[in-house]
N, C-alpha and C positions, 0 to 999 in steps of 0.2 A: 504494500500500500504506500510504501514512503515514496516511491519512485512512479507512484501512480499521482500522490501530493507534491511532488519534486518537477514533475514535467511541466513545462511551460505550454499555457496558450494562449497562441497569436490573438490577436483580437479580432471582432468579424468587421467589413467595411462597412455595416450599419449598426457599428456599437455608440453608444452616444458617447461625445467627448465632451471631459469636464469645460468648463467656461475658460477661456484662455488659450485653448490651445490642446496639444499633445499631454496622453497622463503620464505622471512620472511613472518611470520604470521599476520602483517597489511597487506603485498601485499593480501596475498591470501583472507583478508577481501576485500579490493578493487575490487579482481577480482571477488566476487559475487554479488557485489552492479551491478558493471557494466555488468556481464553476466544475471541477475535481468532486469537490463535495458534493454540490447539486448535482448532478450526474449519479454521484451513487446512493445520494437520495434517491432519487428515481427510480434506480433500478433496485433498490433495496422496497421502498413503497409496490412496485408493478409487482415484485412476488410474492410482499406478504400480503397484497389484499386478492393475488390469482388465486390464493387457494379457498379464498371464503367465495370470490367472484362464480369460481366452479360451482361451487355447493347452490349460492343463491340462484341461480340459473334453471336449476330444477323447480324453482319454484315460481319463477317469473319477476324475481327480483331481483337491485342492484345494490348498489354502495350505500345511496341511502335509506333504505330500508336496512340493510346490516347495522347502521350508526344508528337508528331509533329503536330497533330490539336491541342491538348491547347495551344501551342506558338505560329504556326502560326494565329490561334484565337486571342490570344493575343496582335498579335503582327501583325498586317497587312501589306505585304511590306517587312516582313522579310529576305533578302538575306540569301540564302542555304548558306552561308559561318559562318553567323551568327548562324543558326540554328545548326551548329554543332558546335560552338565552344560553345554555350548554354548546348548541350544534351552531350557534349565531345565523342563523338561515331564516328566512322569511315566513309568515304564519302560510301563506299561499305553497309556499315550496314544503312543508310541512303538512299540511291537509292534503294531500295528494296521496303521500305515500304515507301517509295515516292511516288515511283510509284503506286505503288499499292491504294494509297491517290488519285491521279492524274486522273489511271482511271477509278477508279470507283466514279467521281466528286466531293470527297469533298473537292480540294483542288486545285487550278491552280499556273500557274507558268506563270508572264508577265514577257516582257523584262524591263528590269529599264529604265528611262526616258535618263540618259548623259550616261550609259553606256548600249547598249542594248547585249552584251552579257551577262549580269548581268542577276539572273532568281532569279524574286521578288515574296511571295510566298503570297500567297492569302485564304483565306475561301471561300468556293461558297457556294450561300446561305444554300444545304446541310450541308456544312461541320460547318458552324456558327451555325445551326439549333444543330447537334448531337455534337460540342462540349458543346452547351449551357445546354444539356442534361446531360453528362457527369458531366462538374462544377457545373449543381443544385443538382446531387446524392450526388457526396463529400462535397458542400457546405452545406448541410442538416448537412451531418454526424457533420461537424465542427461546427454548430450551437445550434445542439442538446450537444455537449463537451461543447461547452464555456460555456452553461447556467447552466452548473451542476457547475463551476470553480468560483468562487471567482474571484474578479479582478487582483488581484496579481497574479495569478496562470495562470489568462490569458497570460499575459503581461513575465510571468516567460514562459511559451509555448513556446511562438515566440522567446524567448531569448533563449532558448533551442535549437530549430531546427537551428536559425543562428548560434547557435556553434559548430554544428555538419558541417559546411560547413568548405572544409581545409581555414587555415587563409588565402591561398596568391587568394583567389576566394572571398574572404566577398565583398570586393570594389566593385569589380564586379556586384554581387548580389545586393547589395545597390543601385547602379545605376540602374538596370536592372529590379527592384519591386519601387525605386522611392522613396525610404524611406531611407535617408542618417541619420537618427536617430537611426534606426536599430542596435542593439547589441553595442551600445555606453550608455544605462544606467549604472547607477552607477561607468563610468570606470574614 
């Protein structure tokens, strides 16, 4: 991988240049370490979600139907309000593939107990069953990574992905995964 973050790239002839002129020649080292990076983002992202993509296929769903049953899995009770301020998606892009969760069962919607126009969001035993299906594919794939990684590499991972969150969301996230430890080593 060093020599994969080591190799230089040229810049494309519709990359924007800073104000002034040509970029310095450290930037343009930066920006291959990092377009290095996003690269294997990508191709790290295209296979850990090919294997849930497979599975949801059988059933006539995609990505976001997988991200509304693994919260609401997660997360039993979850008010649609929560659910979107979670996914940051729009209440219209969310009622789509609600629905579509709703009726074909893997997913119901109770009234909340003091406010019952409140619509509290449920797994039905379907939808617990294919989420649980979904998190043992990618749980694998992440299982089989950790044990190739060295402890520090592990532990540098997770500190990786929590920095990739914008700063004014970490809190959030902290709360929200229950690990108020989270991305506070070494700081």
């Amino acid at each position: 991988m060093s020599e994969l973050l080591e190799r230089k790239i040229a810049p494309t002839a519709n990359a924007p240049v800073p104000p002034g002129g040509a970029r310095p020649a450290r930037r343009l080292e930066e920006d291959a370490e990092a377009l290095d990076l996003v690269e294997l983002f990508f191709f790290a992202y295209r296979d850990f979600v090919g294997d849930a993509d497979r599975l949801l296929e059988n059933y006539g769903f995609g990505r976001a139907h997988h991200r509304v049953l693994h919260f609401v899995s997660r997360r039993p009770g979850l008010t649609i309000a929560a659910l979107l301020d979670i996914l940051k998606i729009t209440k219209q892009s969310l009622n789509r593939v609600l629905k579509q969760l709703l009726d074909a069962g893997f997913v119901e919607a109770r009234a909340g107990a003091v406010d019952r126009r409140q619509r509290l969001l449920y797994p039905t035993p379907a939808g617990a069953q294919l989420a649980r299906e979904l998190a043992a594919l990618q749980s694998e794939r992440f299982r089989r990574v950790m044990e190739e990684l060295a402890s520090p590499a592990r532990e540098a991972a997770a500190e990786f992905l929590f920095a990739m969150i914008d700063k004014d969301e970490r809190e959030r996230v902290r709360a929200l995964l229950g690990r108020p430890d989270l991305g506070r080593e070494g700081r």
